[in-house]
C-alpha positions as CSV (number, residue, x, y, z in Angstrom):
1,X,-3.6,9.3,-16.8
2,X,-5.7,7.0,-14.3
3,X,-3.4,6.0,-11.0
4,X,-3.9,3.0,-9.0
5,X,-2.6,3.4,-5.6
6,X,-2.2,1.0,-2.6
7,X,-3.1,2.3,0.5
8,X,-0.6,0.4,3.2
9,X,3.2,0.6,2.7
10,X,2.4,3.0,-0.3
11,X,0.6,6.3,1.3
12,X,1.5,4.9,5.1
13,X,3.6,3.6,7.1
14,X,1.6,1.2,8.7
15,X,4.4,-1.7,9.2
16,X,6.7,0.2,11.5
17,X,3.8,2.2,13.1
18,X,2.4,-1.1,14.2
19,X,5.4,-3.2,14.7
20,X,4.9,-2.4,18.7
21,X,2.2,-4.1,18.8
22,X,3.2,-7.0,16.8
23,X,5.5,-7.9,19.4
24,X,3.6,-7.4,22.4
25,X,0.9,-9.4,20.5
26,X,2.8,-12.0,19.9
27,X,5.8,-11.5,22.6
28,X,8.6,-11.3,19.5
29,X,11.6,-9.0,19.9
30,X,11.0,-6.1,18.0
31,X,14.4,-5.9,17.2
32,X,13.6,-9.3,15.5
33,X,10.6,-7.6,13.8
34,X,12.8,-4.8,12.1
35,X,15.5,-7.5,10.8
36,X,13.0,-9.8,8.4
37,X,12.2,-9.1,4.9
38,X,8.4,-10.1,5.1
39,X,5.8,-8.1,6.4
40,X,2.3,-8.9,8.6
41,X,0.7,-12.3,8.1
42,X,3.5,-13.6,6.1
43,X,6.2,-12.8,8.2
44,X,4.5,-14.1,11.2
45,X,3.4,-17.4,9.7
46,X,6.4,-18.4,7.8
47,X,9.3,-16.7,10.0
48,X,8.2,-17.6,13.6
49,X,5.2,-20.6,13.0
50,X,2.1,-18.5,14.2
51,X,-1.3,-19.6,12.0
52,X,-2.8,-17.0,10.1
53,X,-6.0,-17.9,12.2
54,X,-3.9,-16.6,15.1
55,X,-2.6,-13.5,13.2
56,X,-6.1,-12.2,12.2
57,X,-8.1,-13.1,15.5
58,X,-4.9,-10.9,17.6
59,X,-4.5,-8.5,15.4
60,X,-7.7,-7.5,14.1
61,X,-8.9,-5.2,17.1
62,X,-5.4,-3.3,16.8
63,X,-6.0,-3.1,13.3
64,X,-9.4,-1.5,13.4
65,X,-8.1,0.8,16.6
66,X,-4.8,2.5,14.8
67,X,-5.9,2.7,11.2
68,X,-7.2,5.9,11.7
69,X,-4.0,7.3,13.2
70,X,-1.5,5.7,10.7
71,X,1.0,8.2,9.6
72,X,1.0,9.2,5.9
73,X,4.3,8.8,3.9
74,X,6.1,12.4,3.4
75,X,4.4,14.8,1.5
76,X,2.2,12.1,-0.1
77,X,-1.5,14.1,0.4
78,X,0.8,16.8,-1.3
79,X,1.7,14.7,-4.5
80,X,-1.4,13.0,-5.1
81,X,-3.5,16.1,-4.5
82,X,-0.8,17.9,-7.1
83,X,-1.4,14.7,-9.8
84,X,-4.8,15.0,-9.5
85,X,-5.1,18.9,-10.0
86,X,-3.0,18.7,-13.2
87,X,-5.6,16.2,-14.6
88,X,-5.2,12.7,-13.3
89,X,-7.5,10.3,-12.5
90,X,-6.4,8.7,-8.8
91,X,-7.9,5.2,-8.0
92,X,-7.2,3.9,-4.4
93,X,-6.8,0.1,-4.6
94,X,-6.4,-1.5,-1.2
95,X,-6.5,-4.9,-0.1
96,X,-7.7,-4.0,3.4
97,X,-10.5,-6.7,4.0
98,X,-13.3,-7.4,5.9
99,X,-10.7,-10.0,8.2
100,X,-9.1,-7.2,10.1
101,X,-11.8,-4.1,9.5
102,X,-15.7,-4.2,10.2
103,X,-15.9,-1.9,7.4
104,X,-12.4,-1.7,5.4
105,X,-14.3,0.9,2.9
106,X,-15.9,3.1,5.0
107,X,-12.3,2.9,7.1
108,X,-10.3,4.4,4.3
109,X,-12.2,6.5,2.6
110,X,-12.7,8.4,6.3
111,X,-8.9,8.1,6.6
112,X,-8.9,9.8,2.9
113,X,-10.7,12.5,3.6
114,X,-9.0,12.8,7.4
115,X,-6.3,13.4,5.5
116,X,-7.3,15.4,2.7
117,X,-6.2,13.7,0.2
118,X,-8.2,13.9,-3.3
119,X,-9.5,10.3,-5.0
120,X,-12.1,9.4,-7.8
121,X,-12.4,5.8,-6.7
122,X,-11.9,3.2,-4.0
123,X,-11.4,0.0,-4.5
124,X,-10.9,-2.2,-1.3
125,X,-11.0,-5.8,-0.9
126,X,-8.6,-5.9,-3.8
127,X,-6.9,-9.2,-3.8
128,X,-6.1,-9.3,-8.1
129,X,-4.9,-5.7,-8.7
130,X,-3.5,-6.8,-11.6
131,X,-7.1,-8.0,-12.8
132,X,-8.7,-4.6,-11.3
133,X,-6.0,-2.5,-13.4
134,X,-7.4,-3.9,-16.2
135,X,-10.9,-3.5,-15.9
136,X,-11.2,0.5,-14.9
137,X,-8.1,0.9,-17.0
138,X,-5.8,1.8,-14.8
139,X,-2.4,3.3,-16.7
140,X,0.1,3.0,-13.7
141,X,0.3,1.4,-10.4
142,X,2.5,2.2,-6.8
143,X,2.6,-0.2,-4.4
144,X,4.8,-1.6,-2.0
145,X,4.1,-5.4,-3.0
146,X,6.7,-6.8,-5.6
147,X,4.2,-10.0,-6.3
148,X,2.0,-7.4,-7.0
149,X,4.2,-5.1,-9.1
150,X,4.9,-8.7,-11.0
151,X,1.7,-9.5,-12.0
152,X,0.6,-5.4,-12.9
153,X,3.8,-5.6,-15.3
154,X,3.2,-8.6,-16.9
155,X,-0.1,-7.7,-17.3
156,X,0.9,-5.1,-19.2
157,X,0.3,-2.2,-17.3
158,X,3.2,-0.2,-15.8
159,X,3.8,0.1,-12.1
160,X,6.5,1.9,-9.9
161,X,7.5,-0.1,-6.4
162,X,7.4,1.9,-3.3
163,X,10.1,1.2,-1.3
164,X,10.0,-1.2,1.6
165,X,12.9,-3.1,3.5
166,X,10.9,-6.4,2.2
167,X,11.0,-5.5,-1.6
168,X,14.9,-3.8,-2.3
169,X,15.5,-7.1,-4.2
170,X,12.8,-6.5,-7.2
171,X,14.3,-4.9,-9.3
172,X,11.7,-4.8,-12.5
173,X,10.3,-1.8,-12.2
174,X,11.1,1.4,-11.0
175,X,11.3,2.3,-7.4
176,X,10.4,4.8,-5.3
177,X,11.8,6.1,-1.7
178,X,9.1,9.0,-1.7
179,X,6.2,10.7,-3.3
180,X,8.6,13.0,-4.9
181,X,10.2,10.4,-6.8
182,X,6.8,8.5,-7.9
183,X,5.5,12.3,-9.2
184,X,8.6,13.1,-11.0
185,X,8.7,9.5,-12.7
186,X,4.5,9.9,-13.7
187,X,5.7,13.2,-15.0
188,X,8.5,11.9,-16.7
189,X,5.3,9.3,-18.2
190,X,3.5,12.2,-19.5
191,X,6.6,14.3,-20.9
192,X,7.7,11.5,-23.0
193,X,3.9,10.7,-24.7
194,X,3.8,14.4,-25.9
């Protein structure tokens, strides 16, 4: 089976890890922060009026200085390294651009291998996952992004949600609170096509 995984929200918890800085940034309560249902850009342009312009030129030097040091989900280098030694194919599909990283590749793949975590292909950049799950054939995709999810489904692919506090109201797909859970569902995959 080829797995597309996101990279933010999926394998880290980059949100809370830089929800600090958010709020000095932008001198928000971060007990305001924690309470909304949107994340980054969107939360900060449609919850409290800041431009996007504003977003990227603030946050782009804390981006590039903490993505290094952003802590991995639970036991996710152990669950992807286990997929890919029974056989998988694991494709890293990020949207991590060129607007907050000089070099949003060369970024993750060091954070990767940091990490030790196994992968046959990064994608990064990726701003149709949908259209890039079509085109390297991509069987299944996790990631925290129900819009995504959406558009991966009815695309006809399948896709598991990892969960976040701006996603618990999708509910068309299955979800995920930890690696465990999206290993045993891709296991449950390949049990049931035997």
């Amino acid at each position: 089976m080829r797995i597309g995984i996101d990279m933010d929200d999926t394998i880290t918890d980059t949100w809370n890890y830089m929800l600090e800085d958010i709020s000095k940034e932008f001198n928000i309560e971060l007990s305001m922060l924690k309470e909304k249902k949107n994340a980054y850009a969107k939360l900060l342009t449609d919850d409290f009026g800041i431009s996007l312009d504003e977003y990227c030129q603030k946050m782009r030097p804390v981006y590039q200085r903490h993505v290094l040091n952003l802590p991995l989900q639970k036991e996710a280098d152990k669950y992807i390294n286990k997929l890919h030694n029974e056989g998988n194919e694991i494709y890293f599909i990020t949207a991590r651009e060129t607007l907050f990283y000089n070099d949003p590749y060369g970024l993750s793949k060091e954070y990767l291998t940091k990490n030790n975590i196994y992968f046959d292909k990064l994608i990064t950049d990726a701003k149709n996952k949908e259209k890039i799950c079509e085109e390297y054939n991509v069987d299944i995709l996790i990631d925290d992004r129900y819009t995504t999810i959406e558009k991966v489904i009815n695309n006809g692919k399948k896709a598991i949600i990892f969960d976040t506090n701006w996603n618990r109201d999708y509910n068309k797909s299955p979800r995920a609170h930890n690696w465990q859970e999206v290993y045993n569902y891709i296991k449950s995959l390949e049990d049931n096509n035997e």
